[in-house]
Backbone as a printed PyTorch tensor [residue, N CA C, xyz], in Angstrom:
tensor([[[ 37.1170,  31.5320,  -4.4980],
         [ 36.4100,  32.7440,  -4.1370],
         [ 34.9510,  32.6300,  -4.5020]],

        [[ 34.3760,  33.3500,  -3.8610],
         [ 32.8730,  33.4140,  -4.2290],
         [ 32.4360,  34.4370,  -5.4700]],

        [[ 31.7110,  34.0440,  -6.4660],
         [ 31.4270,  34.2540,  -7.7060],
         [ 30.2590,  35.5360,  -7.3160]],

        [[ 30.0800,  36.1610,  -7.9710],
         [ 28.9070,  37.3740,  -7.9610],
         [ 27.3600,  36.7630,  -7.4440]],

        [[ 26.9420,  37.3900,  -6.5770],
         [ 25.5880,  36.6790,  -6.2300],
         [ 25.7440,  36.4580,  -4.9850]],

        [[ 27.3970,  35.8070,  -4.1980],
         [ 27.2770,  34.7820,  -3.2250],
         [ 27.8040,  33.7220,  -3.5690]],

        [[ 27.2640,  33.2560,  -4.5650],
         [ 27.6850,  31.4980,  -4.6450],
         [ 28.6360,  31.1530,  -5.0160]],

        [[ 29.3850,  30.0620,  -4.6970],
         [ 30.7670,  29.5410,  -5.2640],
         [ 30.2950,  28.6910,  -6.1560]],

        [[ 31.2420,  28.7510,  -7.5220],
         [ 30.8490,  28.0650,  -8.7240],
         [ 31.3600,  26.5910,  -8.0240]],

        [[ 31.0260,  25.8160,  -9.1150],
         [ 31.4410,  24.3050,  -8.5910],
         [ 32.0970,  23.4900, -10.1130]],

        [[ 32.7900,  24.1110, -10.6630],
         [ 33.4320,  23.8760, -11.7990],
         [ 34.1590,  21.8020, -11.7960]],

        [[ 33.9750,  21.7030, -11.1010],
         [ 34.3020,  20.2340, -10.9020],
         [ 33.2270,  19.0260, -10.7970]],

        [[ 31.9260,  19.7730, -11.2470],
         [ 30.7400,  18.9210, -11.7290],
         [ 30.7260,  18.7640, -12.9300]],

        [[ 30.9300,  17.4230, -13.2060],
         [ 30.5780,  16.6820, -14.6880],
         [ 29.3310,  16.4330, -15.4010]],

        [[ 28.2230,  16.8350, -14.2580],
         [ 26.9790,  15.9990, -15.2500],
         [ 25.8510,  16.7970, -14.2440]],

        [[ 24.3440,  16.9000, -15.3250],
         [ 23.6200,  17.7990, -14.4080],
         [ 22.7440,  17.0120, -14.8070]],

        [[ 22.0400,  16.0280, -14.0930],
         [ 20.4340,  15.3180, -14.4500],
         [ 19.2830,  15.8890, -13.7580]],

        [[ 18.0970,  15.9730, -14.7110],
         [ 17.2370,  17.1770, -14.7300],
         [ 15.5660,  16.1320, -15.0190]],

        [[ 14.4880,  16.3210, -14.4950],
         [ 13.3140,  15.6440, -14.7150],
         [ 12.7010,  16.6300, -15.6780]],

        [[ 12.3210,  16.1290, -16.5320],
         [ 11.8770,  16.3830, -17.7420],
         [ 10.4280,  16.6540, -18.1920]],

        [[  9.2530,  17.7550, -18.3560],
         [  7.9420,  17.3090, -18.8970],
         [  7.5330,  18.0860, -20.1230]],

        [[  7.3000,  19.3630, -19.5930],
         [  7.3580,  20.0910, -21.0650],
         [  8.7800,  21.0330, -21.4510]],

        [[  9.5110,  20.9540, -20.2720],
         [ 10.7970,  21.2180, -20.8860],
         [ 11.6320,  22.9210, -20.3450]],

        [[ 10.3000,  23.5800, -18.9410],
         [ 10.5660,  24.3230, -19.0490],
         [ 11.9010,  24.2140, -18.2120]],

        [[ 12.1660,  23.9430, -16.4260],
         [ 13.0770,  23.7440, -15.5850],
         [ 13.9950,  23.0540, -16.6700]],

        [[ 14.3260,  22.2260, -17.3480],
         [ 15.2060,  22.1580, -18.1570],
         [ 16.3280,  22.8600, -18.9890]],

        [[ 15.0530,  23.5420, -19.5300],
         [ 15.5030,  24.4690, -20.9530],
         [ 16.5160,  25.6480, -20.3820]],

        [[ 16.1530,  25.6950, -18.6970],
         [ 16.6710,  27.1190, -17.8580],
         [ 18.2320,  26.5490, -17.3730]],

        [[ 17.9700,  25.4330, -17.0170],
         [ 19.1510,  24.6770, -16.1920],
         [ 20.3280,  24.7900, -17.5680]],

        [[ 20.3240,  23.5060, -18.0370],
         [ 20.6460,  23.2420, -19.5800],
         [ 21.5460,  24.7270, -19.8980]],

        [[ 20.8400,  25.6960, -19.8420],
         [ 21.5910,  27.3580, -20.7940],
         [ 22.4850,  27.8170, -19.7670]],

        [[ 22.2470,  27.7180, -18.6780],
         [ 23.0570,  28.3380, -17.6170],
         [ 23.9630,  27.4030, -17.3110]],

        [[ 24.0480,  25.7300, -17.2750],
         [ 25.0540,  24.9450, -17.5240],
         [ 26.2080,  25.5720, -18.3980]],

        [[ 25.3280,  25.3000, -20.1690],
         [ 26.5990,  25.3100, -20.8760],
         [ 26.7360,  27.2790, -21.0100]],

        [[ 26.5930,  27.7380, -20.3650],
         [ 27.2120,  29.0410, -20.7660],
         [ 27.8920,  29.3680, -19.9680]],

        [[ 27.9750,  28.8170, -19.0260],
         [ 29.4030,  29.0370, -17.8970],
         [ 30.3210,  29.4810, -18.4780]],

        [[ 31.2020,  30.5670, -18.2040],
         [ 32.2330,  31.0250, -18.8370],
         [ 33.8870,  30.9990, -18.2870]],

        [[ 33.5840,  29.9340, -17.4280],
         [ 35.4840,  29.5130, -16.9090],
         [ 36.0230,  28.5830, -18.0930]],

        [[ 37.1690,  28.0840, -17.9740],
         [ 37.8180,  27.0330, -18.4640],
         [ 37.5050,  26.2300, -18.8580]],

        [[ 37.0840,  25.7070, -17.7000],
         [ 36.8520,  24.1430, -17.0060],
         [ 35.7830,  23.5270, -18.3880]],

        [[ 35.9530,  22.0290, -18.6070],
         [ 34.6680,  21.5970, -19.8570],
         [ 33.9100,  21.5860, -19.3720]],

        [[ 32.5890,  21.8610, -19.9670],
         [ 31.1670,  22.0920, -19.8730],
         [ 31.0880,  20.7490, -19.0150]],

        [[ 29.9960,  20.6340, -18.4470],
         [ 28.9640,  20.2170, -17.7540],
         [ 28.0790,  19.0050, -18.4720]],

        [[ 28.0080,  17.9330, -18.8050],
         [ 27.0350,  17.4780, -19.8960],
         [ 25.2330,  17.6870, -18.2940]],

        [[ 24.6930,  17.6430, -19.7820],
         [ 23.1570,  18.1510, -19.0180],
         [ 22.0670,  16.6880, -19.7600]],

        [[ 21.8120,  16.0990, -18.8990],
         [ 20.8310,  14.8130, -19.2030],
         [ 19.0450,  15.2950, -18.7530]],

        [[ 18.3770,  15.2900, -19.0860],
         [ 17.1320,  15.1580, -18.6920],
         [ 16.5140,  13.7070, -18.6470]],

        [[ 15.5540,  13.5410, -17.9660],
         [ 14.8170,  12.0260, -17.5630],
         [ 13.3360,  12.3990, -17.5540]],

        [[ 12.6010,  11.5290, -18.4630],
         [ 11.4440,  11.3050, -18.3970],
         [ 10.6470,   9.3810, -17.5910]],

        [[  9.5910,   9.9630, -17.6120],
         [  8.8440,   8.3640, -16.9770],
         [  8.6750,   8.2500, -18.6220]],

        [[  8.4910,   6.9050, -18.6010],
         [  8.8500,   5.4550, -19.8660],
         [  7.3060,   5.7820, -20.1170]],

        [[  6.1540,   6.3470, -19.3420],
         [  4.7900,   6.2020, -19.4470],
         [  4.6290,   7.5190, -20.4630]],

        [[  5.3790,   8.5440, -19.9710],
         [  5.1570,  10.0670, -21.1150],
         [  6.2660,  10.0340, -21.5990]],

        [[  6.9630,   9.2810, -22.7080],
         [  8.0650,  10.0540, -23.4460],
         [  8.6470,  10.8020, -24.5390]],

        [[  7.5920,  11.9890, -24.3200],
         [  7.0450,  12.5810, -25.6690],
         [  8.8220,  13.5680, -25.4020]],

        [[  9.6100,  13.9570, -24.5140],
         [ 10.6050,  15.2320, -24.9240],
         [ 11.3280,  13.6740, -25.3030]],

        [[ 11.9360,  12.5550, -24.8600],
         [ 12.7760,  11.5280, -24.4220],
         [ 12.8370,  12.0180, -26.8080]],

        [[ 11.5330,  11.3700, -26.9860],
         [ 11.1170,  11.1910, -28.4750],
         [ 11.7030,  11.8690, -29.5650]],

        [[ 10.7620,  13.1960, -28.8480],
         [ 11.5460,  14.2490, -29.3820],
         [ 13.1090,  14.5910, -30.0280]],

        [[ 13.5590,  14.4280, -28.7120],
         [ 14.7030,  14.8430, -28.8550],
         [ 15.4420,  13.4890, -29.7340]],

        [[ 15.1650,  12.0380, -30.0100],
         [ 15.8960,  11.7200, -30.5840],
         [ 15.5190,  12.0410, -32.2740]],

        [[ 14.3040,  12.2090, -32.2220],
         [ 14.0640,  12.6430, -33.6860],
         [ 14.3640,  13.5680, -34.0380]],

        [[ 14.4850,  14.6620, -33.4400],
         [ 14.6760,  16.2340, -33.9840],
         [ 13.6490,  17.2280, -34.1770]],

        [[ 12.1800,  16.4800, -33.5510],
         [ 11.0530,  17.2980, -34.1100],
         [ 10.4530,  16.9660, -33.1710]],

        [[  9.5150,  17.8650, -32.5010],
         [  8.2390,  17.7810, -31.5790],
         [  7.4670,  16.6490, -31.7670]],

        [[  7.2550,  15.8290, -30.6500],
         [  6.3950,  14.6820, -31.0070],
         [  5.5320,  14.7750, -29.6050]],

        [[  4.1950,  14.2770, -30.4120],
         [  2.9020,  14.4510, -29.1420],
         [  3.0210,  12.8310, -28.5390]],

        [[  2.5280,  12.5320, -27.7620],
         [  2.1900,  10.9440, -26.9820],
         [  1.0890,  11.7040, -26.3410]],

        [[  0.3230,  10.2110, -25.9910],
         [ -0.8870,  10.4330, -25.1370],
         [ -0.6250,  10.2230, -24.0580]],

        [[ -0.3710,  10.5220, -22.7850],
         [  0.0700,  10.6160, -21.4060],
         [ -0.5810,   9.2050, -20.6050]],

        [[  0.0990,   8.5330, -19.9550],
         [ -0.2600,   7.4100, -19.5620],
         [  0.0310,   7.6680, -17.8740]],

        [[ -1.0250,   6.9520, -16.9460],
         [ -0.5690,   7.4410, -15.9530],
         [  0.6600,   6.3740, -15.4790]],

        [[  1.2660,   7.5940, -14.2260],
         [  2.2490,   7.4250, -14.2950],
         [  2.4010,   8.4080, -12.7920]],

        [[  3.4340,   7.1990, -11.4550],
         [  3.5980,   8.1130, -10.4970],
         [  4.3760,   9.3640, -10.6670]],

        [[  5.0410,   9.5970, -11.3270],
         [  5.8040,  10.7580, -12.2490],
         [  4.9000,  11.9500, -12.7390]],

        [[  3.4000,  11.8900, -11.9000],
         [  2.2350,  12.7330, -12.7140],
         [  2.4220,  14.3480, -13.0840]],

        [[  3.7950,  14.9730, -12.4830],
         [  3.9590,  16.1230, -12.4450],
         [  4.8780,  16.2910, -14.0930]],

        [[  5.4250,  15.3190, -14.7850],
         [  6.2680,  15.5350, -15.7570],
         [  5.3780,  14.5940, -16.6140]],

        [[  4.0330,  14.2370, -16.9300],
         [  3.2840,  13.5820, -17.5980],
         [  2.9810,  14.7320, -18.5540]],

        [[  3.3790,  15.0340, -19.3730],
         [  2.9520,  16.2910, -20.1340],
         [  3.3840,  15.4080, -21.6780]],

        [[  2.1840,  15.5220, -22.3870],
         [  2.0770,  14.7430, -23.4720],
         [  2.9470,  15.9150, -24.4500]],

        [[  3.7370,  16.4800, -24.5810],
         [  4.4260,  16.9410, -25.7150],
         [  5.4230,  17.8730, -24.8770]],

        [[  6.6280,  18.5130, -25.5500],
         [  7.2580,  19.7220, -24.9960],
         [  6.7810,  20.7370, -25.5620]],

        [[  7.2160,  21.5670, -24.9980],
         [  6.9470,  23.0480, -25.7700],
         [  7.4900,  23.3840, -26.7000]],

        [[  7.1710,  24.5100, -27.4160],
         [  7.9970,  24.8610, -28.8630],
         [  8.7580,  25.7170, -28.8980]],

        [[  8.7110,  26.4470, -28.0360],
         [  9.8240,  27.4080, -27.2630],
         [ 10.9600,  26.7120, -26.4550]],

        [[ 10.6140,  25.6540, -25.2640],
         [ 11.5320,  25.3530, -24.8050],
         [ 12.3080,  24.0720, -25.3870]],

        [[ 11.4430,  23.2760, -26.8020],
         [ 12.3640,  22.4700, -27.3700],
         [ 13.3400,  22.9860, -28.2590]],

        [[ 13.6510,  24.0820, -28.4950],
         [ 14.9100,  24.7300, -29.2060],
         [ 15.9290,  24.6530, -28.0710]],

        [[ 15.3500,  24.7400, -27.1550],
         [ 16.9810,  25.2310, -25.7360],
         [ 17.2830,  23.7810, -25.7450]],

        [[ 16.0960,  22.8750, -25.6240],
         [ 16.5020,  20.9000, -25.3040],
         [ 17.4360,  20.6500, -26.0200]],

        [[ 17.0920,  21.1220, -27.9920],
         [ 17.9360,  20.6420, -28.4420],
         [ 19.2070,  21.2090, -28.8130]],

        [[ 19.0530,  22.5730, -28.6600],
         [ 20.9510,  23.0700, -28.2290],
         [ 21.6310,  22.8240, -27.4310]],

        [[ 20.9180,  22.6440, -25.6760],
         [ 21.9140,  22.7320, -25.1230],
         [ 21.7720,  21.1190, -24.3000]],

        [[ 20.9020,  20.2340, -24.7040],
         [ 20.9820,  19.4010, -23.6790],
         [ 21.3880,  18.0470, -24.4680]],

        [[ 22.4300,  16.8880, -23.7310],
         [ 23.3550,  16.1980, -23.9690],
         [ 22.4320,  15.0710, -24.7320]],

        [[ 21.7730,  14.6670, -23.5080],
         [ 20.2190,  13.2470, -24.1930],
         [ 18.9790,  12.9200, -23.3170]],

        [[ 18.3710,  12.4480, -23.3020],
         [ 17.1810,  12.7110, -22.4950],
         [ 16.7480,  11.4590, -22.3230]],

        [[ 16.6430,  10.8230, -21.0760],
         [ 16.4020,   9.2840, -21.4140],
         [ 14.9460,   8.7260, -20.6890]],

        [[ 14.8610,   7.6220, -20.2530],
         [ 13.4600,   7.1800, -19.6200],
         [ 13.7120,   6.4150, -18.3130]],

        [[ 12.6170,   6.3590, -17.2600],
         [ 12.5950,   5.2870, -16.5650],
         [ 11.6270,   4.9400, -16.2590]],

        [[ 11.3810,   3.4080, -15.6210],
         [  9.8060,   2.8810, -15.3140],
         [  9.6070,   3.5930, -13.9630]],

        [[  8.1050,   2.8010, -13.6850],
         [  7.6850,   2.6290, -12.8520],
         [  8.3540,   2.1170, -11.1350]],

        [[  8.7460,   1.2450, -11.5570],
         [  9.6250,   0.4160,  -9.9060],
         [ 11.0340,   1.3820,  -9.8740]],

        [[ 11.6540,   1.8000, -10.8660],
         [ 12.8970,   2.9240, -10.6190],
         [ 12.4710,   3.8460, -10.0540]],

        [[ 11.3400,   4.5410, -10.5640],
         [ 10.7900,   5.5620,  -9.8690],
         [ 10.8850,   5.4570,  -8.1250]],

        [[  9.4710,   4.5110,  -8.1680],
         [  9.4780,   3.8790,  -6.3860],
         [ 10.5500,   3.9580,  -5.4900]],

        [[ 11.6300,   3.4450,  -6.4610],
         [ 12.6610,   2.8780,  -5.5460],
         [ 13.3200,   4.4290,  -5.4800]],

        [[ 13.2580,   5.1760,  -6.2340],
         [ 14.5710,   6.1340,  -5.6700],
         [ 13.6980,   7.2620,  -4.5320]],

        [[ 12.4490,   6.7510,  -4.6140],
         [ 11.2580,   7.8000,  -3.7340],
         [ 11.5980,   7.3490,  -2.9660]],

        [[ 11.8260,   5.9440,  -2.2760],
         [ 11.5630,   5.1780,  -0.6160],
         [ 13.1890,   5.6570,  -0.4390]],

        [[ 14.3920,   5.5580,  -1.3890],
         [ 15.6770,   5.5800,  -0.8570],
         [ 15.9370,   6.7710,  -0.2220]],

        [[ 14.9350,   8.3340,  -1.3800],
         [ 15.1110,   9.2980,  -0.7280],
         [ 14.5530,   9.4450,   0.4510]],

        [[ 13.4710,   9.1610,   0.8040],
         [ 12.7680,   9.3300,   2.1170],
         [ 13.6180,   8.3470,   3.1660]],

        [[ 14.2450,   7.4800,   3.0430],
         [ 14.8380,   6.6660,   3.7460],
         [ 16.1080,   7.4560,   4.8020]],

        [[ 16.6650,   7.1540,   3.4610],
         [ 18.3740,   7.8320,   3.9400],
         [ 18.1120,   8.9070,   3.6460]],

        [[ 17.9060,   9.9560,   2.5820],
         [ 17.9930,  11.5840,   3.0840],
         [ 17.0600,  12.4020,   3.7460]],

        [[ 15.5080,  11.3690,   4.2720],
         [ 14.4460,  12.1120,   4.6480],
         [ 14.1020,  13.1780,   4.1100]],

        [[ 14.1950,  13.1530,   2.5410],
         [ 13.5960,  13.7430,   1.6600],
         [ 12.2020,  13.0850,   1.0600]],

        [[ 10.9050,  13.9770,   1.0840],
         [  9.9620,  13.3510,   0.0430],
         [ 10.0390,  13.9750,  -0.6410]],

        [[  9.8640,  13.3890,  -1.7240],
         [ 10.0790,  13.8370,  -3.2690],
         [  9.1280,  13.0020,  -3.7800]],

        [[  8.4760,  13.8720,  -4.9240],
         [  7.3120,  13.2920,  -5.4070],
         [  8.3220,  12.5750,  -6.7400]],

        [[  7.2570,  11.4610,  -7.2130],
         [  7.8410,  10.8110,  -8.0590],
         [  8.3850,  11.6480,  -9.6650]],

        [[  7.6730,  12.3230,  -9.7600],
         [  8.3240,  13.3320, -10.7590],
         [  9.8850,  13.8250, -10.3970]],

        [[  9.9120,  14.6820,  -9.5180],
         [ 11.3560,  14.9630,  -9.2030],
         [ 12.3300,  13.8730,  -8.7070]],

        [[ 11.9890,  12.8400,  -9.0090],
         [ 12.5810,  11.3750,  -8.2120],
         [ 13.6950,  10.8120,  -9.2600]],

        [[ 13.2950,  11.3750, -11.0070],
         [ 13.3720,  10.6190, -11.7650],
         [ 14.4920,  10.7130, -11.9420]],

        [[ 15.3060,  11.3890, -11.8450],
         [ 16.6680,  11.8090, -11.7280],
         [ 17.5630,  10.8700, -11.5080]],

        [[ 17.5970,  10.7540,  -9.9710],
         [ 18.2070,   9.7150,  -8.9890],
         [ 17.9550,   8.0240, -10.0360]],

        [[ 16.5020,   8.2360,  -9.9140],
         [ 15.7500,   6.5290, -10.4170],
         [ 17.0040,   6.6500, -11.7500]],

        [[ 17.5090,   7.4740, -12.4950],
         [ 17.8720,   7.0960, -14.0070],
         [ 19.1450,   7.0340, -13.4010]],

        [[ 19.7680,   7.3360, -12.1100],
         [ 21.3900,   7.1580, -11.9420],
         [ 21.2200,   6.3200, -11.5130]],

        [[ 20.2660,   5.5090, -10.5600],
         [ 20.2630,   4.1220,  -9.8930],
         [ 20.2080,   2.8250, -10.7900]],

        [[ 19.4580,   3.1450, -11.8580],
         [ 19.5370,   2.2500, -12.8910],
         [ 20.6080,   2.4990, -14.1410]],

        [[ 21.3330,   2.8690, -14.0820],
         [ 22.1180,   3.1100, -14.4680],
         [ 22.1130,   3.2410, -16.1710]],

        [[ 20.9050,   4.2970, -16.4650],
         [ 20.1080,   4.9430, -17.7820],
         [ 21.0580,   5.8260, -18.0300]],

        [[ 22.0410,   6.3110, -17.4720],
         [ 23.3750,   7.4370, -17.9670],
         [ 24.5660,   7.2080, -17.8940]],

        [[ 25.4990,   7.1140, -18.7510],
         [ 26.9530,   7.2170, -18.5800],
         [ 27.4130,   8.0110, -17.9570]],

        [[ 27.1250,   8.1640, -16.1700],
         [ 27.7860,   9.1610, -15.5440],
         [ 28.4500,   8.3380, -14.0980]],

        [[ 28.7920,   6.8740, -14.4200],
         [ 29.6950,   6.1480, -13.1610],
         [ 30.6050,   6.9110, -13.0810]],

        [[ 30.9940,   7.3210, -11.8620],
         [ 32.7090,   7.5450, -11.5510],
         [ 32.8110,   9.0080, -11.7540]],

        [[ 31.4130,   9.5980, -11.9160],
         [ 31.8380,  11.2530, -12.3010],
         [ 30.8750,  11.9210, -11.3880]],

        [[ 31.4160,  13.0830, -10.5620],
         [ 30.5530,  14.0780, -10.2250],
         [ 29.3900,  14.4390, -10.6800]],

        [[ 28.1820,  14.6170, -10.0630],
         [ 26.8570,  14.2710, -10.9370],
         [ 26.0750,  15.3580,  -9.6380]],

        [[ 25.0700,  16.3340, -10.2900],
         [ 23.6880,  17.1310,  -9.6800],
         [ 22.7650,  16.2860, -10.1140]],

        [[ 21.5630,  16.1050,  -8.9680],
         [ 20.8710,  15.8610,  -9.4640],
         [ 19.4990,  17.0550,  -9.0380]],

        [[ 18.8120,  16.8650,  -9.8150],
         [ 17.7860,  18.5880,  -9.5210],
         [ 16.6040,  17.1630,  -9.0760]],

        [[ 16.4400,  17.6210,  -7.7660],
         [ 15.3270,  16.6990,  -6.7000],
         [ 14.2720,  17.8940,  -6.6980]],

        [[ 13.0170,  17.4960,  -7.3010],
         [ 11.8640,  18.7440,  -7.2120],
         [ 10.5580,  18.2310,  -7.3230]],

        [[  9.7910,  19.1060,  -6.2570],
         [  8.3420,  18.7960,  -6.1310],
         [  8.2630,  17.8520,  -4.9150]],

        [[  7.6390,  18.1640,  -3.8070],
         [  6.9000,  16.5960,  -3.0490],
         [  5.7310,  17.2500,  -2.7730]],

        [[  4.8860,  17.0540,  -3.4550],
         [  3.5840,  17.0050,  -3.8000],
         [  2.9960,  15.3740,  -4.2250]],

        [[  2.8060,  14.6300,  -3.0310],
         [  2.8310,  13.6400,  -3.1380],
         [  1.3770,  13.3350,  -2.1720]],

        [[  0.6280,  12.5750,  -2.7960],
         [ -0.5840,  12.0710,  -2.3910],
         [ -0.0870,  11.4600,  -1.4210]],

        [[ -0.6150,  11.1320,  -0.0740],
         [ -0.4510,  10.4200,   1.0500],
         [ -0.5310,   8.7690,   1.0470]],

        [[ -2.0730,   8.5190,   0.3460],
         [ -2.3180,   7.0140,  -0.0760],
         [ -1.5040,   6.6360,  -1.1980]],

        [[ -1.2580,   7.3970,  -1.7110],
         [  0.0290,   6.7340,  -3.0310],
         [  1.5230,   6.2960,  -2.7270]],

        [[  1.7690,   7.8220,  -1.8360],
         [  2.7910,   7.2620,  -0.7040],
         [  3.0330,   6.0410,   0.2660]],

        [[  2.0260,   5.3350,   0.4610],
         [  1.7410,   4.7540,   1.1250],
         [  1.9380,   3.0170,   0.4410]],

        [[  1.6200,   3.3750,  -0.5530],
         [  1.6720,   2.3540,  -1.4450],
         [  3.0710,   2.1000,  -1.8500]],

        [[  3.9710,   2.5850,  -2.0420],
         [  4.7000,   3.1420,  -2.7740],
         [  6.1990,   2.6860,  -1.7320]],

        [[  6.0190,   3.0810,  -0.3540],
         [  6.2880,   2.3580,   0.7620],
         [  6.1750,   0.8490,   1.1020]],

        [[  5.3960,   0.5610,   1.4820],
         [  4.9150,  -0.7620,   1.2730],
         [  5.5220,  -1.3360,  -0.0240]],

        [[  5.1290,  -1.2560,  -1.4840],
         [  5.8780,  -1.6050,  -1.9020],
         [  7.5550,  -1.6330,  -1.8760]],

        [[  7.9010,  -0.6870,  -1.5240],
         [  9.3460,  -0.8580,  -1.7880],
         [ 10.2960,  -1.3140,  -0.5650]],

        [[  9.7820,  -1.2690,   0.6630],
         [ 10.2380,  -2.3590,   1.7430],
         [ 10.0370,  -3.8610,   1.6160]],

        [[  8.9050,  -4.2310,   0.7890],
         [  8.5580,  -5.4510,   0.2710],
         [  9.6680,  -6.2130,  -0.4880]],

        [[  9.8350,  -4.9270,  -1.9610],
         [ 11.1050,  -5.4240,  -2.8680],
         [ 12.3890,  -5.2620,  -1.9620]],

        [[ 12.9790,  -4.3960,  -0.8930],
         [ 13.8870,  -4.6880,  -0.3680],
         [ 13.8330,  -5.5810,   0.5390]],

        [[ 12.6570,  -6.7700,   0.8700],
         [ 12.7130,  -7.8550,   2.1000],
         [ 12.6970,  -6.9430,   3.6230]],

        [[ 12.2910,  -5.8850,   3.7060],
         [ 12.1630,  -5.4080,   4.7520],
         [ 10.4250,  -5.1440,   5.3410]],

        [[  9.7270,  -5.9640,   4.7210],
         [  8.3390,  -5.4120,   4.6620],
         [  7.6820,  -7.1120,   4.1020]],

        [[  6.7030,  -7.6840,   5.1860],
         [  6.4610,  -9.1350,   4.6240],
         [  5.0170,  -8.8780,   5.2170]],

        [[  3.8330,  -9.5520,   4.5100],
         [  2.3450,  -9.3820,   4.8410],
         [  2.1250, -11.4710,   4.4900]],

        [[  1.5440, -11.2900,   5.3650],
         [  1.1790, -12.6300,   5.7010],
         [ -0.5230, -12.9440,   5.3820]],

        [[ -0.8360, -13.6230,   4.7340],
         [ -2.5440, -14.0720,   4.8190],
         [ -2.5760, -15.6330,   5.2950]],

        [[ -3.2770, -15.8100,   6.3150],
         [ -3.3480, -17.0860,   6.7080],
         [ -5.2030, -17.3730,   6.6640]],

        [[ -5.5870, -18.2950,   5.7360],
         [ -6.6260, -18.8180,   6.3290],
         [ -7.1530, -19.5950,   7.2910]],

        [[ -8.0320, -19.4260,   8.0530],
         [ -8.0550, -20.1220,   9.4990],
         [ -9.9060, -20.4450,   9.4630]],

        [[ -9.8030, -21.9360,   9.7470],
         [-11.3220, -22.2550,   9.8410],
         [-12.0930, -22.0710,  10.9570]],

        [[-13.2210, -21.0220,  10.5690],
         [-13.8480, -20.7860,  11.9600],
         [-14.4640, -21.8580,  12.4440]],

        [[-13.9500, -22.1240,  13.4550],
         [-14.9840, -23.5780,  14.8190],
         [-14.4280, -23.2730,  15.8330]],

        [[-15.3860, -23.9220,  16.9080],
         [-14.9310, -23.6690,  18.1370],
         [-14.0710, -24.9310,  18.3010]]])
């Protein structure tokens, strides 16, 4: 049956991966995960940061707010050199672990989305996918959300970003030939 609101719950999702910067879309997801009030076991809730800002990733394994200096990073929307102090109390109640990914994970789960789901997604909301593709979470074999957000994506970066990643899949080859000018 359909739950109050409209929506049908989906009690048969195991895992909710979430892109990570100062913690707010998190901190919201994360509470409304574990407060579900059916049966069914909770939900584990992962967040993902870029490997370039991993000031919540830090955080959260220490137990205490930690600053980093923000490095760039196509992920520029979750580059936020610290979490908040409000929303790192919800990180660390309700959320499972918070992990990292590079640069080329990123790429790659941007070109896969634009590929096969003709989704752009800016590399921030990418990071998600990039941490299930690389396989940064113990969530093989289980029902898995992933929260895809933001394409706010520079065109020439895109572009790059493309190119690169048809390259790494052998679908994309650039040739330089030198040739001596004479008649």
């Amino acid at each position: 049956g359909a739950a109050e609101g409209g929506l049908s719950p989906q009690p048969d999702v195991e895992a909710v991966v979430v892109p990570v910067g100062g913690g707010g879309l998190i901190s919201g997801v994360a509470l409304a995960v574990k407060s579900r009030s059916s049966g069914q076991p909770k939900a584990r809730v992962y967040g993902v940061q870029a490997k370039a800002c991993p000031a919540a990733a830090m955080a959260f394994r220490q137990g205490h707010i930690v600053a980093v200096h923000p490095a760039p990073t196509i992920a520029d929307g979750i580059a936020v050199g610290r979490p908040g102090d409000y929303t790192f109390e919800f990180i660390r109640r309700y959320v499972d672990d918070i992990v990292t990914v590079g640069e080329e994970e990123v790429a790659h789960a941007m070109v896969l989305l634009l590929e096969r789901s003709k989704l752009l997604v800016e590399g921030a909301g990418a990071v998600g996918l990039a941490a299930l593709l690389s396989k940064s979470l113990p969530c093989q074999g289980q029902r898995v959300v992933v929260v895809l957000s933001g394409g706010n994506v520079d065109p020439m970066l895109l572009s790059r970003i493309l190119d690169h990643g048809l390259a790494q899949a052998g679908r994309y080859l650039m040739l330089q030939v030198v040739v001596r000018d004479r008649p």
